[in-house]
C-alpha positions as CSV (number, residue, x, y, z in Angstrom):
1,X,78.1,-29.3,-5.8
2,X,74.8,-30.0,-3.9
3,X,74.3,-28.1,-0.8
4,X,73.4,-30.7,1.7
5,X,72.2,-27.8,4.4
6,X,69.3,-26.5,1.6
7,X,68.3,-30.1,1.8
8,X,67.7,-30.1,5.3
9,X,65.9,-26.6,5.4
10,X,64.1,-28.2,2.7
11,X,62.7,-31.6,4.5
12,X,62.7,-29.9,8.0
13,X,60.4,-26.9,6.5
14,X,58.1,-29.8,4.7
15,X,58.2,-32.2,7.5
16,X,56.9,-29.3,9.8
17,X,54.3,-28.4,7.4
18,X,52.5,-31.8,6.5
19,X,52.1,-32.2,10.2
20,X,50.9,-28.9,11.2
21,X,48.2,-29.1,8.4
22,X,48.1,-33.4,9.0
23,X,49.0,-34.1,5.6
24,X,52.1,-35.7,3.4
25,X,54.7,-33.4,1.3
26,X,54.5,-34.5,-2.2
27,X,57.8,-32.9,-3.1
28,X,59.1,-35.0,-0.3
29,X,57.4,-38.3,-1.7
30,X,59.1,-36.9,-5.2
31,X,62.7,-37.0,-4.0
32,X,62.6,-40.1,-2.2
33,X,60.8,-41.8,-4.4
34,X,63.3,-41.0,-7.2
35,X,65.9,-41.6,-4.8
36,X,65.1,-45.5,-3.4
37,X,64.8,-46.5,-7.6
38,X,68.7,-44.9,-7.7
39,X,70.0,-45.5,-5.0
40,X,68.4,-49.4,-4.0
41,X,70.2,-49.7,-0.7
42,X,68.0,-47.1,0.9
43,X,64.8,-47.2,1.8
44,X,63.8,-43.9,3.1
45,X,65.1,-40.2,3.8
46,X,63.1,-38.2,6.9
47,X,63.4,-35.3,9.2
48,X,64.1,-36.0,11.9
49,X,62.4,-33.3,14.6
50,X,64.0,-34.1,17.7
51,X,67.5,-34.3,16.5
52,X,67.2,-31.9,13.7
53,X,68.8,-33.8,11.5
54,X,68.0,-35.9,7.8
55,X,67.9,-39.1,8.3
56,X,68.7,-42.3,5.8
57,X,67.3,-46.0,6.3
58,X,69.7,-48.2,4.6
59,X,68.7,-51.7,4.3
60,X,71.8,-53.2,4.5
61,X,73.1,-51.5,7.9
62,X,69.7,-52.6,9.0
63,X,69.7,-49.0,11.1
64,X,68.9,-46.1,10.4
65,X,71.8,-43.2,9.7
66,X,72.2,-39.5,10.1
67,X,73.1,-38.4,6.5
68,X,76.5,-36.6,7.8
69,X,77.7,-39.9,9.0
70,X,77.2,-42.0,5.6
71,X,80.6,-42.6,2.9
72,X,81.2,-40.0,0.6
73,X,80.2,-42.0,-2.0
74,X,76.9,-42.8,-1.0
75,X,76.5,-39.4,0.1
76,X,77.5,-37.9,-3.3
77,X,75.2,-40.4,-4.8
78,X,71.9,-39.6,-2.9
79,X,72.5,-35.7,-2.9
80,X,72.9,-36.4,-6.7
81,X,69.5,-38.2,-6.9
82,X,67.8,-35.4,-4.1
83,X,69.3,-32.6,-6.4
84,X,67.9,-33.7,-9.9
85,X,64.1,-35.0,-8.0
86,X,64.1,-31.7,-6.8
87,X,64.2,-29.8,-10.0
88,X,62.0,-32.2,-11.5
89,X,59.5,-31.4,-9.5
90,X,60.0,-27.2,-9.7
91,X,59.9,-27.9,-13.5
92,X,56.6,-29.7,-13.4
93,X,54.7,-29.9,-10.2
94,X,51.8,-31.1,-11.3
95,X,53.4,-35.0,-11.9
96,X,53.1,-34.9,-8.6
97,X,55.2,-38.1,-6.8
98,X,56.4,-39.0,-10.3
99,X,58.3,-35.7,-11.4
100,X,61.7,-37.7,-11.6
101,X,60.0,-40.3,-13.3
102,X,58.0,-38.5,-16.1
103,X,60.5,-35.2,-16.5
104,X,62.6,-34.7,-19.7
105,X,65.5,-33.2,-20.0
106,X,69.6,-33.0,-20.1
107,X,71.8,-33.3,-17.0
108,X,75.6,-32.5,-17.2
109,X,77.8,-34.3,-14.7
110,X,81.4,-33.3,-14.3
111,X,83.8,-37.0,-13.0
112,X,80.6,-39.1,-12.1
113,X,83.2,-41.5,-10.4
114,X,84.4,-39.0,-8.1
115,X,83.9,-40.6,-4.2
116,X,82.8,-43.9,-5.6
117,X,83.5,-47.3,-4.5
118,X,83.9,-49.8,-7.8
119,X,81.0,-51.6,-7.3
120,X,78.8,-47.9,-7.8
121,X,80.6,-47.2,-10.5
122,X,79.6,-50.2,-12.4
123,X,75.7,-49.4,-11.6
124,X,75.3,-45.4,-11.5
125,X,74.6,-44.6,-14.7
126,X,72.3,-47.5,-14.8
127,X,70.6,-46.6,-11.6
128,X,70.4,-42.7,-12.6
129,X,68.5,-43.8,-16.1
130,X,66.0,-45.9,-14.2
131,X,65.5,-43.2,-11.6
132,X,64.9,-40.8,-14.8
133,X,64.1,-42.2,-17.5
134,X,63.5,-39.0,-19.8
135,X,66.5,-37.6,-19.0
136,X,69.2,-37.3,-21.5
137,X,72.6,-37.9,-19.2
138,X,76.0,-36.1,-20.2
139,X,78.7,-37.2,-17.8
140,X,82.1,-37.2,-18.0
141,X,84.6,-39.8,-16.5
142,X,88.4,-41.5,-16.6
143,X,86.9,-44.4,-14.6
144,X,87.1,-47.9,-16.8
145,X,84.2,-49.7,-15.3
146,X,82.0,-46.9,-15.9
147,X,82.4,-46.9,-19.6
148,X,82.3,-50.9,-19.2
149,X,79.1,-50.3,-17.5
150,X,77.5,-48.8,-20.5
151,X,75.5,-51.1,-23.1
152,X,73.9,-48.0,-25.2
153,X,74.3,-44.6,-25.7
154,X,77.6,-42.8,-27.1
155,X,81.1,-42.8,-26.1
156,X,83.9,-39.7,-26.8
157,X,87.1,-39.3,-26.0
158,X,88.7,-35.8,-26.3
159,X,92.2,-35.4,-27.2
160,X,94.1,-31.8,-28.4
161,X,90.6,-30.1,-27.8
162,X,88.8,-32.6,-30.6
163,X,86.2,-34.9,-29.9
164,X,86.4,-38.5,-31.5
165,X,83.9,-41.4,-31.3
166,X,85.3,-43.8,-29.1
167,X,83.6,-47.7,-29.3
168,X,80.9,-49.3,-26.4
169,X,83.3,-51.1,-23.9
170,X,80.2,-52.8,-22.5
171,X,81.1,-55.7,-20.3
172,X,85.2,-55.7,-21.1
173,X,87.6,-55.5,-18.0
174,X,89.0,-52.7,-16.5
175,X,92.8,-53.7,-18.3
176,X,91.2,-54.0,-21.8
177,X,89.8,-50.3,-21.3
178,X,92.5,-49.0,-20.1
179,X,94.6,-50.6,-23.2
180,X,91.8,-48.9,-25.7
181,X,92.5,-45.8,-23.9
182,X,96.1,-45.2,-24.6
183,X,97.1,-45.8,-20.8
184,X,99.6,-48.8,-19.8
185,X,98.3,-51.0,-17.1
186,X,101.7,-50.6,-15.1
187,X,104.2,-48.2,-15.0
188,X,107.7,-49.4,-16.1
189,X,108.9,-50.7,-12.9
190,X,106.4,-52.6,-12.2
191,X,106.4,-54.5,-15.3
192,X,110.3,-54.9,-15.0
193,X,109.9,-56.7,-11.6
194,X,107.3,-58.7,-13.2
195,X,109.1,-60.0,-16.2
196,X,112.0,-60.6,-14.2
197,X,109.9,-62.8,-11.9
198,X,108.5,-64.8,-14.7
199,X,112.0,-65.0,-16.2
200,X,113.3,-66.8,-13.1
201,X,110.3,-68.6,-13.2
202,X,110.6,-70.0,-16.6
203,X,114.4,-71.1,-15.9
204,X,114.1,-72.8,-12.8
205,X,115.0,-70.3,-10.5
206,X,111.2,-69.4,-8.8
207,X,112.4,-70.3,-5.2
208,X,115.8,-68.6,-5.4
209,X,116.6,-66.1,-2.3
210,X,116.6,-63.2,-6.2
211,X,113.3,-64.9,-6.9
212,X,111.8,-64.6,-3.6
213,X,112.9,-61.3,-3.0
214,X,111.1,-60.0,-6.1
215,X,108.1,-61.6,-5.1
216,X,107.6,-59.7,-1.7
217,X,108.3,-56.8,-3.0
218,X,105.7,-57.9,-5.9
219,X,103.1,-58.5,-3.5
220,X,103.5,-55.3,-1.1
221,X,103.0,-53.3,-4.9
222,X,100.2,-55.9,-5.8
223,X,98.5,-57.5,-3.3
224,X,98.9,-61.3,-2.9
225,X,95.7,-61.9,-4.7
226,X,96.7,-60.2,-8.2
227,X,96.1,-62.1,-11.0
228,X,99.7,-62.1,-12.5
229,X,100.9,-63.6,-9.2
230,X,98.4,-66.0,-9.0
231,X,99.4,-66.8,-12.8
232,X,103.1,-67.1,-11.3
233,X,101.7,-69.9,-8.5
234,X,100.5,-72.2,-11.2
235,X,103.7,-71.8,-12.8
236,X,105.8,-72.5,-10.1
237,X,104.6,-76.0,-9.8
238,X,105.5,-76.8,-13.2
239,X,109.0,-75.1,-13.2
């Protein structure tokens, strides 16, 4: 795991000395450079003297954040980004601001999902390989719109300590995954109550007190958006 507080030593010692000696920190410019190409939401990370603490512009909150007070997915994201710009640069300091950019290399990381809203996990892997472009990724994940996210590169799935190809998923839905996978969409219950619904449905009996029972209890498991109940509205006007 990344330790955020070596980050803040690290920007508050750099900060300090590019304006004691009136210049900029190029392992600074490194990280955040590497960091606003994967992470395009922010726009900059700083020091911030007075407060003592690291700082993140975010272009959507229009404000500026203290890095302690951000999700802990976008936390785990940037820290992510800061910790692989960093090495970059230790590797090879003399590409300068474009260390993340012109480094090669492997980078193992364990549940890549882990803290992630959805919408991330659809773009991180794509964000991380345009943030380092040289770097091979190795990343392991249960998350279904991660492996829908990817359109090259190589997909295993390991079962009784084997490894076996497993096909590109690229742009199928979370459900269809999940069916490739070996894992049911519902558990058993669930799908009970649902054929059941769609049983009374089909016979005439959608708006019975059995019928509407099922469907609350459908929608507090669901959601009242849920495609199979929305499926069970258009029904219900021809049955």
């Amino acid at each position: 795991m990344t330790n955020i507080k070596f980050f803040l030593d690290l920007y508050r010692t750099e900060t300090l000395s590019a304006l004691q000696h009136n210049t900029d920190s190029t392992i600074l410019a490194a990280v955040n450079n590497a960091v606003r190409i994967c992470v395009e939401d922010c726009t900059n990370i700083y020091y911030d003297v007075k407060r003592d603490e690291l700082i993140i512009e975010l272009d959507s909150a229009h404000d500026v954040l203290p890095f302690n007070f951000l999700s802990d997915g976008v936390r785990s994201t940037l820290a992510l980004a800061m910790e692989i710009a960093f090495r970059c640069y230790l590797l090879n300091p003399h590409f300068g601001e474009q260390a993340a950019q012109n480094t090669s290399g492997i980078v193992l990381i364990d549940e890549i999902d882990l803290h992630l809203h959805p919408a991330w996990q659809k773009k991180i892997v794509k964000d991380l390989k345009n943030a380092f472009p040289c770097i091979q990724f190795v990343v392991t994940t249960h998350a279904p719109l991660i492996i829908g996210s990817l359109d090259v590169g190589k997909i295993f799935t390991i079962e009784n300590q084997q490894a076996y190809d497993f096909p590109i998923q690229y742009g199928k839905d979370a459900n269809s995954i999940l069916n490739v996978m070996g894992t049911e969409e519902m558990d058993s219950i669930l799908e009970d109550k649902l054929q059941n619904y769609f049983l009374l449905i089909e016979g005439g009996q959608g708006q019975t007190s059995d019928a509407l029972l099922l469907r609350e209890e459908l929608e507090k498991m669901l959601g009242n958006n849920h495609t199979e109940l929305q499926r069970a509205d258009m029904m219900l006007k021809f049955f």
